[in-house]
C-alpha positions as CSV (number, residue, x, y, z in Angstrom):
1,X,8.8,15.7,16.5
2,X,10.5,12.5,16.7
3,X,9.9,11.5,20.1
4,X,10.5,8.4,22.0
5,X,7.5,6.8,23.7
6,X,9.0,5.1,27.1
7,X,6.1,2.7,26.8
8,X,7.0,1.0,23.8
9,X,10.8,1.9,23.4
10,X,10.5,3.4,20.0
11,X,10.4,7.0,18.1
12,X,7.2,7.7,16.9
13,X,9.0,7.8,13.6
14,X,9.8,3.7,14.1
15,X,6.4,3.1,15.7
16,X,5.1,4.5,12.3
17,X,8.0,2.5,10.2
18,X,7.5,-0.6,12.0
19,X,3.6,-0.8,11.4
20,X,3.9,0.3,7.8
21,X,6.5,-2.7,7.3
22,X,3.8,-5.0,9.4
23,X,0.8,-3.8,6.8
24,X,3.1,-4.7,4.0
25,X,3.6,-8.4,5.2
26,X,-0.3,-8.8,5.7
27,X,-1.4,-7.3,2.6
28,X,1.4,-9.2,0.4
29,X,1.0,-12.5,2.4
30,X,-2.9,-12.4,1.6
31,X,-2.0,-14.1,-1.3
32,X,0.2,-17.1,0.2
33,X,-1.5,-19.9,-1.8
34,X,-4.0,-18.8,-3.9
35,X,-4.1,-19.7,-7.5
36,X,-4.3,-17.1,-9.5
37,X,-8.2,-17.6,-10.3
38,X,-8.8,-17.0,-6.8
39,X,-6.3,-14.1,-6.9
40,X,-8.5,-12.5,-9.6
41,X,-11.9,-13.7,-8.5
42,X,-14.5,-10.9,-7.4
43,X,-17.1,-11.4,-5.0
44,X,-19.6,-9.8,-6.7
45,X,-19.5,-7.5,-9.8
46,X,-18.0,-4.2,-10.0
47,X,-16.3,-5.3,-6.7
48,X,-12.4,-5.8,-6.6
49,X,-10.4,-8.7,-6.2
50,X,-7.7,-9.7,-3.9
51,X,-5.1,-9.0,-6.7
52,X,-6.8,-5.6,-7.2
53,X,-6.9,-4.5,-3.6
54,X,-3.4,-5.4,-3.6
55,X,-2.4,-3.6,-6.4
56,X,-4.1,-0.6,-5.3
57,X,-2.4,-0.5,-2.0
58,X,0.8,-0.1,-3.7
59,X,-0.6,2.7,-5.8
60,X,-1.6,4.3,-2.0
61,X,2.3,4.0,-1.4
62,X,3.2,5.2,-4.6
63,X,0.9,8.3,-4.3
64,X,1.9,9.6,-1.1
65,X,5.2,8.2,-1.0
66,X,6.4,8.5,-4.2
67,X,4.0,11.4,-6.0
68,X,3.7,13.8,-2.7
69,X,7.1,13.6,-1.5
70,X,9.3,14.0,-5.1
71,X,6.4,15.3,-7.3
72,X,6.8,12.8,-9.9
73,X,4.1,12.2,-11.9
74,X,1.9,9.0,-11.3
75,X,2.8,7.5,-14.7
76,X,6.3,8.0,-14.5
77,X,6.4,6.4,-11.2
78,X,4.5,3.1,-13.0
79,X,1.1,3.9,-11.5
80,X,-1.9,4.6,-13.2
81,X,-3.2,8.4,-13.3
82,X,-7.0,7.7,-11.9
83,X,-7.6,6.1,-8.9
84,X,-10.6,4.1,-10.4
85,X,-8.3,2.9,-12.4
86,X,-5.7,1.3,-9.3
87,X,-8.1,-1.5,-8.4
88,X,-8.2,-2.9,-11.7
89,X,-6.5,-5.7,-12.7
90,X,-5.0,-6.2,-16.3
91,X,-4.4,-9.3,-18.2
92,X,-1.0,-9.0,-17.8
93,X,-1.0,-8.9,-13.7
94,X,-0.6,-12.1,-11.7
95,X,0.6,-12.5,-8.2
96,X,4.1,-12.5,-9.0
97,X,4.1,-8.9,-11.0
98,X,1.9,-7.8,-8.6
99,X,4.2,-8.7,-5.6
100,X,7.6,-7.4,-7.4
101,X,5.4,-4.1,-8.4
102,X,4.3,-3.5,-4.5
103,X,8.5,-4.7,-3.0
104,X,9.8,-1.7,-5.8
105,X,7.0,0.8,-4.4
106,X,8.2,-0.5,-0.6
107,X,11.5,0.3,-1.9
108,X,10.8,3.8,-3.6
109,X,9.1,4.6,-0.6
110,X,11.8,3.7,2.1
111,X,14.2,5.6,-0.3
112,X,11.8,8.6,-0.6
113,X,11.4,8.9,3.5
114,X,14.9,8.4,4.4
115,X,16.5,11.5,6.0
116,X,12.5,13.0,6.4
117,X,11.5,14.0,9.5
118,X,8.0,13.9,10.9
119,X,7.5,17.9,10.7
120,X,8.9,18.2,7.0
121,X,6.8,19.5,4.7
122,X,6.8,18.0,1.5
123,X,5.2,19.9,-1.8
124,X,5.2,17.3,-4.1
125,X,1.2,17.2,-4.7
126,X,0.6,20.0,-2.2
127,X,2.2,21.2,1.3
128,X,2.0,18.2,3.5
129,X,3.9,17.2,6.5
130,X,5.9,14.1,6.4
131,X,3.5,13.2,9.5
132,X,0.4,13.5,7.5
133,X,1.6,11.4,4.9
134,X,2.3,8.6,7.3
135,X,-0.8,9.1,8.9
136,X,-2.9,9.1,6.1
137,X,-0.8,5.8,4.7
138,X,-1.6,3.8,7.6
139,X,-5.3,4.5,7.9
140,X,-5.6,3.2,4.0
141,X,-3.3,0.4,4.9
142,X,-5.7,-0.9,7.2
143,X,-8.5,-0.6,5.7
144,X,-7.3,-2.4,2.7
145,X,-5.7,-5.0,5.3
146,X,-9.5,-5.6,6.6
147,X,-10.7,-5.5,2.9
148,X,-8.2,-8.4,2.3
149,X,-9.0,-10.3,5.2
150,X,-12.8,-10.7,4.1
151,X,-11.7,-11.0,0.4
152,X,-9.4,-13.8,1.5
153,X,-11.8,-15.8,3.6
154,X,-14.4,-15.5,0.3
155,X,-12.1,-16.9,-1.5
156,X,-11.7,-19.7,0.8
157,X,-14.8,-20.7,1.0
158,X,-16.0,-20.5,-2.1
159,X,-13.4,-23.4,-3.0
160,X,-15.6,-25.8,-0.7
């Protein structure tokens, strides 16, 4: 199932690898400069923060990375059990802990899917293949990228 695309000289495998590692750069490089109050600041109520969309994406990793792949549970893996809960930011976050937490989930993650095919099936959560894993990481990925992106620019402009 790895198969190499003549257009763009990679595996499907690297294509994937390569875009998750370009993700990771935007999402962690969203918060390049900030203070932390604008890290933390929410656009409107009830609504997440830079910081917490952050956060969550690592917990996206850590879920199907980590969780589906090994069967760990969440907490043991540092992530919190609810979803809800993933956007959240805690006293204790700032954008340093939040940027080691997210490199160790990149980590756990590269570690996890090293010597996984695309067609493996993985039962830590339920049968998946290693395919719809990756699949299903990007398309979050880039939403939260696009999430960022607006977050960012609010931020921004709210300091003029």
């Amino acid at each position: 199932m790895n198969q190499h695309h003549a257009d763009s000289g990679f595996t499907t495998r690297q294509d994937f690898d390569r875009r998750i590692e370009q993700y990771r750069r935007l999402i962690l490089s969203s918060l390049d400069g900030l203070s932390e109050q604008q890290a933390r600041a929410t656009p409107a109520p009830d609504r997440p923060s830079l910081l917490g969309v952050v956060r969550h994406t690592a917990y996206v990793e850590g879920v199907w990375f980590g969780e589906a792949i090994t069967g760990r549970p969440r907490a043991e893996l540092g992530l919190p059990v609810a979803t809800a809960n993933s956007w959240k930011t805690r006293k204790a976050d700032s954008i340093a802990s939040i940027t080691q937490h997210s490199q160790q989930i990149h980590q756990h993650s590269r570690s996890n899917l090293a010597g996984l095919d695309l067609a493996d099936v993985v039962t830590g959560r339920s049968p998946r293949t290693v395919l719809s894993l990756y699949t299903h990481v990007l398309s979050e990925l880039a939403w939260n990228t696009g999430q960022l992106d607006i977050l960012r620019s609010l931020a921004e402009t709210s300091d003029r």
